[in-house]
N, C-alpha and C positions, 0 to 999 in steps of 0.2 A: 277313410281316415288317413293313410296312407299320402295320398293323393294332397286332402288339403294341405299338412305336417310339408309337401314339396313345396307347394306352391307358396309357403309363408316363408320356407328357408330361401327360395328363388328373391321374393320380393325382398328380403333382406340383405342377400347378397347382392342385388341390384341397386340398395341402398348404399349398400358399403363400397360399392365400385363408384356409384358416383359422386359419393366423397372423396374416394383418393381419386378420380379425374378432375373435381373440382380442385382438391388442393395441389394438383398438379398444373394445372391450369394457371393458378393465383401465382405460382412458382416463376411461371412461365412469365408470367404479368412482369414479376417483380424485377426480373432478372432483366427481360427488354427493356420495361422502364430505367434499370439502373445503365442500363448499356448506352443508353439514348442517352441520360445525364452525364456520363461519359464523352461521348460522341459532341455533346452541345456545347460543355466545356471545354475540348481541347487538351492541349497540354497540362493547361493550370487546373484542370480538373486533377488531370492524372496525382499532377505534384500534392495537391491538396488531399488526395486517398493517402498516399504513401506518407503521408506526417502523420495522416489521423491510427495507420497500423501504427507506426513507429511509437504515437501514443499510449494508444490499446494497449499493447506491447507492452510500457513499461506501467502503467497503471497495473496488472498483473499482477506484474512481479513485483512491485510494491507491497500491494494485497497479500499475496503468498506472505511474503517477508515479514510482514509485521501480522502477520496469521498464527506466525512460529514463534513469537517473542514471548516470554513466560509474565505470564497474567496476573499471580500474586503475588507483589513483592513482601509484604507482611510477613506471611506463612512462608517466605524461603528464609526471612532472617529473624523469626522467629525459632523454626529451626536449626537456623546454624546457631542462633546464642544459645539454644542447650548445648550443641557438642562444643563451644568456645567453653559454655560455663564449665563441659566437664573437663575441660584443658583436652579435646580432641580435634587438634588442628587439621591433621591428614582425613578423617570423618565428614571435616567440614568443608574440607576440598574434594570429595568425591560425592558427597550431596552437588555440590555447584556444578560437577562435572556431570552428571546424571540429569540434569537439568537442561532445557533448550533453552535459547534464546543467545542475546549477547548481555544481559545483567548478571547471568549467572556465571557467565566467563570473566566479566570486571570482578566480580564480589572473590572470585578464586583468586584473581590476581592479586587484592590484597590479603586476603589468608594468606599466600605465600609470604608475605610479608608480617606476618601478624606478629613477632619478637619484634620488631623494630618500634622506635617511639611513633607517637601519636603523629609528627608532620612529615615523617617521612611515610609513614601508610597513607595518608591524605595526600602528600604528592602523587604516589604511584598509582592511586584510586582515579587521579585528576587525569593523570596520564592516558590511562585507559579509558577514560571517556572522553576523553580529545581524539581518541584513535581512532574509535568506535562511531563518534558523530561524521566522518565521512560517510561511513557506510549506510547510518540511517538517511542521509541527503543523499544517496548514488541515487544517479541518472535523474532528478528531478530539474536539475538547470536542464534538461535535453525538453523537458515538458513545459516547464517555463517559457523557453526559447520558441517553441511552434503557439503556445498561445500568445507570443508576442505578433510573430510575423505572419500566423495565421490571415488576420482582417487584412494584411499588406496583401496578401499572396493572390485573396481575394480581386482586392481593388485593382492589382496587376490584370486578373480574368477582363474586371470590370473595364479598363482601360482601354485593353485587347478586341473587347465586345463591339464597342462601340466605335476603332480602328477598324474592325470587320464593316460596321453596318454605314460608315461612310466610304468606304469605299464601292459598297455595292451601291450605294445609290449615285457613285461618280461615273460605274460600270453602267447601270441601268439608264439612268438620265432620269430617273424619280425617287420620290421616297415616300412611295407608297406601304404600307405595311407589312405587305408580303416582300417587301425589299431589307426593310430593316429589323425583320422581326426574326432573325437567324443572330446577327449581332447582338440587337440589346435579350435575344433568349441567353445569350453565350455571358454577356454582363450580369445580369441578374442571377445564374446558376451557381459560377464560382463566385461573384458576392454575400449568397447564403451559405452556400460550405465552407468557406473563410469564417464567415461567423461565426458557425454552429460547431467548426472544430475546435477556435480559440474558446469560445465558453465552456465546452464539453474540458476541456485543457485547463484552463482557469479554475476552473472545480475541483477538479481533482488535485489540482497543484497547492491548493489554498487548504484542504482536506490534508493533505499529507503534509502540509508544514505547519496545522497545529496540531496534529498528532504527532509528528517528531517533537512540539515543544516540548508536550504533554507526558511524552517518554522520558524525554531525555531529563525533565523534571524529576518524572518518580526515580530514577537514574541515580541522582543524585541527591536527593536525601536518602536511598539505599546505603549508597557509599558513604555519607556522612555517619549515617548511624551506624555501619558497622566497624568504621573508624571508631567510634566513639565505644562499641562495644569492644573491639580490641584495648583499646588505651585502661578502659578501664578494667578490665580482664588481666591486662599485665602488672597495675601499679595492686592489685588483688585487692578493688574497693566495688562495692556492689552498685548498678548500673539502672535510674529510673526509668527504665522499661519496662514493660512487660514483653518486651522482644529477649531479653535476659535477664534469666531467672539464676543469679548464682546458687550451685550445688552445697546445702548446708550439711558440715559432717557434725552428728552428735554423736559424742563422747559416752562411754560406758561410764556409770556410775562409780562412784571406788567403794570398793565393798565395807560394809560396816566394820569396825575393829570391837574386839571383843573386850571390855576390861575385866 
């Protein structure tokens, strides 16, 4: 019993060995093969990897960035209009502050503001989302720009390929196949990786500018409504929303008098 119990654990780890030799193997594949794409490319290979990092790269940190931006704008100024209804200004600036993203940094910035009339909150509300719209566009023209010149950078390879594959056949004194076929491999290589980095590029870039619309939208009826919750918060008239619920005080009854 003993005996079999080895000989199933052997066949097993003879299995497992030659899975990771095989995926080490596939490794090995993938890595030559990318070496060789390299190698048949040239230069304009190389330039063409280093845009598609620089891509990669900021695709990322895009990602990241707008990963961190706070998701419900309802339920934050929902909130804030109970501490506005209860006249708790400094309350409602440290909800904002407790808060990630950059809406809840604009929404603070007009609470600081919230004594002031209705167009001067509305200016400074504008202001910071004027500020702020840089930062949701950083480094997207850099993305832009390689899925522009991508297909060029490309057709440069392509150019180059086929400068290579005339001159071997001015070298050889034929233009047999195996003469040109180093050239137009070299045109055809970086003309797909021009491609495939400007689309890959183009997607993403087209992705991330309408979801900055899409933000910078909810952005700003944020800011509008709580403009409009401050204004009406100050002139002490109650405000149709249900984002603010002004705090009703009732009165003690007057006691009966006796005759």
């Amino acid at each position: 019993m003993p005996a079999t119990c080895l000989g199933v654990a052997n066949i097993y780890n003879s299995r497992q060995l030659y899975r990771f030799l095989g995926g080490v193997a596939a490794s090995v594949d993938f890595f030559s093969g990318f070496q060789e794409l390299i190698k048949q490319g040239g230069i304009v290979m190389i330039i063409l990897i280093l845009m598609s990092i620089v891509a990669v790269a900021i695709v990322i940190e895009r990602l990241v960035f707008f990963s961190q931006q706070h998701g419900d704008s309802k339920a934050l100024l929902r909130l804030l209009g109970q501490h506005i209804a209860s006249d708790d200004m400094n309350g409602a600036v440290k909800v904002c502050s407790a808060q990630k993203g950059m809406l809840p940094r604009i929404l603070a910035f007009g609470l600081k503001r919230g004594t002031k009339n209705r167009a001067d909150i509305t200016d400074a509300l504008s202001i910071a989302l004027m500020e702020n719209l840089n930062t949701l566009e950083r480094n997207l023209g850099i993305i832009g720009t390689i899925a522009v010149i991508a297909p060029f950078v490309g057709l440069l390879g392509t150019v180059s390929g086929i400068i290579h594959a005339f001159n071997d056949i001015a070298l050889k004194g034929n233009s047999s196949p195996s003469v040109v076929a180093a050239g137009v491999g070299e045109a055809l290589v970086t003309t797909a990786a021009g491609l495939f980095v400007a689309v890959v590029s183009v997607v993403f870039f087209n992705y991330f500018k309408t979801r900055i619309k899409a933000y910078n939208q909810e952005m700003i009826v944020a800011a509008n409504q709580l403009a409009e919750m401050l204004h009406f918060h100050n002139i002490g008239e109650p405000i149709p929303t249900d984002l603010y619920q002004p705090v009703v005080t009732t009165r003690a009854a007057a006691p009966a008098t006796v005759k």
